[in-house]
LUMDOTOR-657929 format. One line per 8 residues: their letters; for each residue x, y, z of N, C-alpha, C, O. Coordinates in steps of 0.2 Angstrom, whole numbers. Each point is the difference from the previous one (the first is absolute). Example, Ala and Ser with C-alpha at 12.3 -4.5 7.8 and 13.67 -1.06 7.14 Angstrom:
residues 2
AS = 66,-28,39,-4,6,0,4,6,0,5,-1,3 | -7,6,-7,4,6,1,-4,5,3,3,6,1
END
This chain:
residues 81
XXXXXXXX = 763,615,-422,5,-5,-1,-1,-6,5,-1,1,6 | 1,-7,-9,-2,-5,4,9,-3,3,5,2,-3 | -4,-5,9,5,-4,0,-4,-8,3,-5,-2,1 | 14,-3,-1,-3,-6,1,5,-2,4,5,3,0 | -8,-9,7,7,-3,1,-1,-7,-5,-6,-2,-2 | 11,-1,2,0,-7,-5,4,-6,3,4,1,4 | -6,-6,-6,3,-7,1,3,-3,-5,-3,-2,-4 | 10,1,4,0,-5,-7,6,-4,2,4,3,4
XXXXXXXX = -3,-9,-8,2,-7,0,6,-1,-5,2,0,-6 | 2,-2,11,8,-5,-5,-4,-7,0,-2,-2,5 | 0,0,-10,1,-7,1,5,-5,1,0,-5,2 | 4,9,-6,7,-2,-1,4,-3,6,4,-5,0 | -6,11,7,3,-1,6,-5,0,5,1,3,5 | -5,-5,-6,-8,0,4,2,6,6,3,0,5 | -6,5,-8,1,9,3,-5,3,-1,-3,-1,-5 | -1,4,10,-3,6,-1,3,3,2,4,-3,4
XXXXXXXX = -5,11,-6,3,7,0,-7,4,-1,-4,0,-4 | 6,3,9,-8,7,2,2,6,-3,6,1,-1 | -9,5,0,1,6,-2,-5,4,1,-5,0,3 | 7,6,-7,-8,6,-2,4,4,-5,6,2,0 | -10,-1,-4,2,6,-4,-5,3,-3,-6,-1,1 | 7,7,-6,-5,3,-4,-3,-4,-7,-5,3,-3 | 9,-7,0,-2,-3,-5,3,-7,-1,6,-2,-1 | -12,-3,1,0,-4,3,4,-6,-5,3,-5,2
XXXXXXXX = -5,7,-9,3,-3,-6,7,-1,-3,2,-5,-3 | 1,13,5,6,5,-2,5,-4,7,6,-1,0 | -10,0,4,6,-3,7,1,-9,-1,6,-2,2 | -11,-1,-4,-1,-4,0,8,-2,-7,4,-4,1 | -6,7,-6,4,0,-5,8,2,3,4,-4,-2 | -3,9,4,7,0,4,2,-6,4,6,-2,1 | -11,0,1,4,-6,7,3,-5,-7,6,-1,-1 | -11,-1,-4,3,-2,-4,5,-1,-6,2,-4,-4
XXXXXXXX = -1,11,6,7,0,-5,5,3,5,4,4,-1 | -5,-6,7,7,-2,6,0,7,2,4,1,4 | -8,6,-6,2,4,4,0,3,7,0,6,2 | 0,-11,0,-4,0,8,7,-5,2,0,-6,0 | 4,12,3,7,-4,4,0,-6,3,4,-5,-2 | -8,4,8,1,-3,4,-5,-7,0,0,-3,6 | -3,1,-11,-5,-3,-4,1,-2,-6,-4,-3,-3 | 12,7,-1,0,-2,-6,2,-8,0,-3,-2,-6
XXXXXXXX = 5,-3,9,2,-6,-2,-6,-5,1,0,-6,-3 | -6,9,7,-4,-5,-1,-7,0,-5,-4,-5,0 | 5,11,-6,-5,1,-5,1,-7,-4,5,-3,1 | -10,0,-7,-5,7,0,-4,-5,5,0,-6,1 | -7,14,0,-4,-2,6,-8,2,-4,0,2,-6 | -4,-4,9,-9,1,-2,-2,3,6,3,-1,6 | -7,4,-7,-6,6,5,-3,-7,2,-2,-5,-4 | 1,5,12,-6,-7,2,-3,4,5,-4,-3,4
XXXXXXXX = 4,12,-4,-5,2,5,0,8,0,5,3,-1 | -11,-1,2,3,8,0,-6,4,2,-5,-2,-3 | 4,7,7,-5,4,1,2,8,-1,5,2,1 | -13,1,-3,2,9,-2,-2,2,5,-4,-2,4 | 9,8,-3,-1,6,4,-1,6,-3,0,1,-6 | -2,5,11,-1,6,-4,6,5,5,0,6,1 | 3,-10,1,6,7,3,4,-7,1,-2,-6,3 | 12,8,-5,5,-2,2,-1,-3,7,0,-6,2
XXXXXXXX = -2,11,2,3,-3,7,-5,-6,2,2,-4,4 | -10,3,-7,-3,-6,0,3,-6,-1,-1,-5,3 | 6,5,-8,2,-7,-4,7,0,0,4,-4,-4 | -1,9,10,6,-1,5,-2,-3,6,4,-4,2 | -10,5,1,-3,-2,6,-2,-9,-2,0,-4,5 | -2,4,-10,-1,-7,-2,5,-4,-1,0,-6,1 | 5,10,-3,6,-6,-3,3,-2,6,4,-5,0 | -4,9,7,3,-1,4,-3,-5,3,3,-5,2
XXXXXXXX = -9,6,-2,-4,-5,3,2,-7,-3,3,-5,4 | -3,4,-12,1,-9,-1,7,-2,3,1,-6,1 | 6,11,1,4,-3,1,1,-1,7,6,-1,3 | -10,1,-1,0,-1,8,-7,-9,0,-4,-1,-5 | 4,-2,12,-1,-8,0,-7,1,-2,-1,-2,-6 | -2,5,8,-9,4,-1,0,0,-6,-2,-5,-4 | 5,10,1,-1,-1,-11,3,-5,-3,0,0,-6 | 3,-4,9,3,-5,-2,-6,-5,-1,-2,-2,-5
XXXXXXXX = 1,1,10,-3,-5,2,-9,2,-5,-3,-5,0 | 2,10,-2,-6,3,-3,1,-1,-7,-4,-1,-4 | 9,1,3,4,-1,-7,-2,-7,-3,-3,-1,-5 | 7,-3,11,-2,-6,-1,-6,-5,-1,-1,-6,-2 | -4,11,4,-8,-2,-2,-2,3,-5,-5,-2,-3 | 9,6,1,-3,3,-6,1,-4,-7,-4,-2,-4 | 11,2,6,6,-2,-7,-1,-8,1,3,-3,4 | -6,1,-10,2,-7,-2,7,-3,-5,-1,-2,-5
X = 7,1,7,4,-2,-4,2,-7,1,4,-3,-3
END
């Protein structure tokens, strides 16, 4: 089983929102049908980044990483918007 963390986009509200999950499609799809509490009013979003892992706690240690200034700031080289 592969996991991912993810980047995706309000543009709506110019937002990024970070994560990780196991399937990377089926989450994606949830943010946009609002089932994501805390994030439901900023959908819908697009995927603008994402990297695989091969064990959860990789791409928990990842996701911690972008929200801190260091992944932020890596992010912002990456991500064109």
């Amino acid at each position: 089983m592969m996991y991912y963390t993810y980047v995706i986009y309000s543009d709506k509200f110019s937002q990024f929102y970070k994560g990780h999950c196991e399937n990377l499609e089926k989450r994606l799809n949830e943010h946009n049908q609002g089932k994501t509490k805390s994030i439901k009013a900023y959908h819908p979003f697009r995927l603008v980044y994402f990297e695989q892992f091969s064990t959860r706690d990789e791409a928990i240690v990842r996701e911690r990483y972008f929200k801190t200034a260091a992944g932020r700031r890596f992010l912002k080289k990456v991500i064109r918007i």
